[in-house]
PAZAPA-4460 file (N, C-alpha, C; in steps of 0.05 Angstrom, whole numbers, plus 32768, in hexadecimal, padded with zeros to 4 digits):
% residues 87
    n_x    n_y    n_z   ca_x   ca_y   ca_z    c_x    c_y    c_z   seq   type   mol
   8512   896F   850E   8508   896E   8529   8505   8951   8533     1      X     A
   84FD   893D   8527   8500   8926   8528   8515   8912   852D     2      X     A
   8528   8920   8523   8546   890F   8520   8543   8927   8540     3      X     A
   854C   892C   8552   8551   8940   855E   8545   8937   8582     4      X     A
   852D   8931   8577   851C   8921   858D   851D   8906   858C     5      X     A
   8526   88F6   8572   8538   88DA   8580   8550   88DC   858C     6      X     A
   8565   88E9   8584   857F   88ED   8586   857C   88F1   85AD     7      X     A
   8565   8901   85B1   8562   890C   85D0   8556   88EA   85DA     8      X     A
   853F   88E2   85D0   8538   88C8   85D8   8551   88B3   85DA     9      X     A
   8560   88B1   85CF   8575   889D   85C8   8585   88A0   85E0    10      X     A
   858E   88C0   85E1   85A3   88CA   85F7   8599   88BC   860F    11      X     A
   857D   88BF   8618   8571   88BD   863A   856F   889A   862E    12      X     A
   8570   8881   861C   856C   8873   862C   8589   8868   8624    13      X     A
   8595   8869   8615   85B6   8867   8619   85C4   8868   8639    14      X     A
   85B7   887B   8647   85BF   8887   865F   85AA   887A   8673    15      X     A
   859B   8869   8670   858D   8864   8689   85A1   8853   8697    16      X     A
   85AD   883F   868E   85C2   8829   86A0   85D2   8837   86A9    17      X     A
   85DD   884A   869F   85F4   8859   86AE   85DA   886D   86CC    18      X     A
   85CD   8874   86CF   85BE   8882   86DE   85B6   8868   86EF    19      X     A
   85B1   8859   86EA   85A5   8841   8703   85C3   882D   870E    20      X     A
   85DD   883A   8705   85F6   8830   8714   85F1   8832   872D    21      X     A
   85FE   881E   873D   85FB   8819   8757   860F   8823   8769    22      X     A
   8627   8830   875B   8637   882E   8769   864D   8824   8767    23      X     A
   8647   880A   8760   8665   87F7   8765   8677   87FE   874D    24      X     A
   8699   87F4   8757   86AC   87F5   8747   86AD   87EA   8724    25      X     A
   86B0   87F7   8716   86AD   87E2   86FC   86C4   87DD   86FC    26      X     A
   86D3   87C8   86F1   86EA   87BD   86EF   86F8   87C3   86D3    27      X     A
   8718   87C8   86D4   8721   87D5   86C0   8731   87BC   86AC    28      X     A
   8743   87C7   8697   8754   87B6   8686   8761   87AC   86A6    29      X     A
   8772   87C7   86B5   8783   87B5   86C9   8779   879D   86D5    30      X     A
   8765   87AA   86D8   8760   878C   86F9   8758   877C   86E5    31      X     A
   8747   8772   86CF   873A   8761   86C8   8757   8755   86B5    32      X     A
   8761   8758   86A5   8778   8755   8694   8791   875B   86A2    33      X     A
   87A0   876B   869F   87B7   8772   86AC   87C1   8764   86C8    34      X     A
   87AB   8767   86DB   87B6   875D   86F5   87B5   873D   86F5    35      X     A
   87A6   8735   86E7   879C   8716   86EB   87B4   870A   86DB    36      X     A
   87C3   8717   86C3   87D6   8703   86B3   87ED   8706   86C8    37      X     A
   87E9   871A   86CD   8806   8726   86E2   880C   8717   86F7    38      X     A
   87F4   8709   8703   87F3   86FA   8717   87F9   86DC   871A    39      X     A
   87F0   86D8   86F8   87F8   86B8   86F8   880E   86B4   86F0    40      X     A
   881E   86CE   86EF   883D   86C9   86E1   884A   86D9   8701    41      X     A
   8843   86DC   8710   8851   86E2   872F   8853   86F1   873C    42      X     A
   884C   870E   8727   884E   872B   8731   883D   873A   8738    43      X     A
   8845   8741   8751   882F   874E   8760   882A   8770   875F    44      X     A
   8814   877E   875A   8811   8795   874E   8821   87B1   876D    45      X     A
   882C   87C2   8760   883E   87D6   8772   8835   87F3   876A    46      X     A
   882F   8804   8784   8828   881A   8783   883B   8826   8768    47      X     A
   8826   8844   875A   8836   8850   874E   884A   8862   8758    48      X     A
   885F   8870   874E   886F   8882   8756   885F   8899   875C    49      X     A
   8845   889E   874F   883A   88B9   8753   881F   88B1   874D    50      X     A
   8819   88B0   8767   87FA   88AB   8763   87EA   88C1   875E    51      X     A
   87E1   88BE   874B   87C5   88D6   8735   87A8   88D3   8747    52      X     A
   87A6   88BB   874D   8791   88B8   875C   8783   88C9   8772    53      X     A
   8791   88DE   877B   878E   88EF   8794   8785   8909   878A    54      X     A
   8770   890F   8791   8769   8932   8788   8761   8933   8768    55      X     A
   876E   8952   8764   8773   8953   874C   8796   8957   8740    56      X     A
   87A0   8946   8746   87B8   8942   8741   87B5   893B   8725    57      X     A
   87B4   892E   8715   87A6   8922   86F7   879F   8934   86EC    58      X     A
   878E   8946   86F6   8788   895F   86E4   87A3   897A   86E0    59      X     A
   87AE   896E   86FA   87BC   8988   86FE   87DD   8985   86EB    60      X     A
   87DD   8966   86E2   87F4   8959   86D6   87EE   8961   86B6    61      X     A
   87DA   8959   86B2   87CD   8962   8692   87CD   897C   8689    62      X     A
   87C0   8991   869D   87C6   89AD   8697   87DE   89B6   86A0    63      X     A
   87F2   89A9   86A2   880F   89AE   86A1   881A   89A0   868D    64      X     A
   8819   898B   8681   881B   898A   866D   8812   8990   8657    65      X     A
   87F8   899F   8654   87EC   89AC   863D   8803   89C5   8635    66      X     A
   87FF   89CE   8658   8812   89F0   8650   8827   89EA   864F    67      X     A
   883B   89D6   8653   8851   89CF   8643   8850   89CB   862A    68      X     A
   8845   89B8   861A   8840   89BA   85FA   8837   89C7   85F1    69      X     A
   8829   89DA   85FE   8825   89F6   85EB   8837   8A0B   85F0    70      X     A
   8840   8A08   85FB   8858   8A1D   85FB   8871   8A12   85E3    71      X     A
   886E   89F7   85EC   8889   89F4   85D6   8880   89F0   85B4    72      X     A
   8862   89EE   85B1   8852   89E6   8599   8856   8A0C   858F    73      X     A
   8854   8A1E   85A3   884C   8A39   8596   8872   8A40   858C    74      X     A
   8883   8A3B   85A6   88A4   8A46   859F   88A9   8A33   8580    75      X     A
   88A1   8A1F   857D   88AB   8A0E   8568   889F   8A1D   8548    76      X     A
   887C   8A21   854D   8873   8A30   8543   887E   8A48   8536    77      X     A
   8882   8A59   8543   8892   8A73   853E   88AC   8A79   8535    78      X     A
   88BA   8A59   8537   88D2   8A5B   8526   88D3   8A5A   8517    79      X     A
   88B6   8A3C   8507   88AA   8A37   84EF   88AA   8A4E   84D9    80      X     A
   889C   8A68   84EB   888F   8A7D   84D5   88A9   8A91   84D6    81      X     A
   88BB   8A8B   84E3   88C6   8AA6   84E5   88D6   8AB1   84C1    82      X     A
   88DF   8AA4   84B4   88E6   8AA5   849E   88D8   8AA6   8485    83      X     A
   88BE   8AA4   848B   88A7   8AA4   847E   8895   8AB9   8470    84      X     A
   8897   8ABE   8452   888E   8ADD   8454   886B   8AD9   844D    85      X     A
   8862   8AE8   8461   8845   8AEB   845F   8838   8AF4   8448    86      X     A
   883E   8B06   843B   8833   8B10   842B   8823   8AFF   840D    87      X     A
***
């Protein structure tokens, strides 16, 4: 019970800085790394071909690719066992 009610104490103050965020942008590998070397060598950053950014487009790319690899993880599967005697 002890270990149980730190683990809960630990959680809430682990989590207080994230609860008193203000808002602002945190800055990623890109902008902080990526864009800055990119810049002093000339190249200027260019929209993607398919921006994920909009909606749930990102979600909707992943669960199409899930049900693609499981489809081909189960057909691959089943060829595996087909010669296979159970018994």
């Amino acid at each position: 019970m002890k270990a149980f009610i730190l683990i809960i104490f630990l959680s809430i103050l682990v989590s207080l800085p994230i609860i008193g965020h203000t808002g602002e942008k945190w800055s990623g590998v890109d902008e902080v790394v990526i864009e800055k070397i990119a810049a002093e060598h000339g190249r200027t950053p260019s929209e993607p071909l398919i921006n994920t950014d909009q909606g749930d487009l990102l979600l909707f790319v992943f669960l199409l690719a899930g049900g693609i690899s499981g489809f081909v993880a189960g057909y691959f599967f089943r060829k595996l066992e087909e010669g296979r005697d159970r018994n």
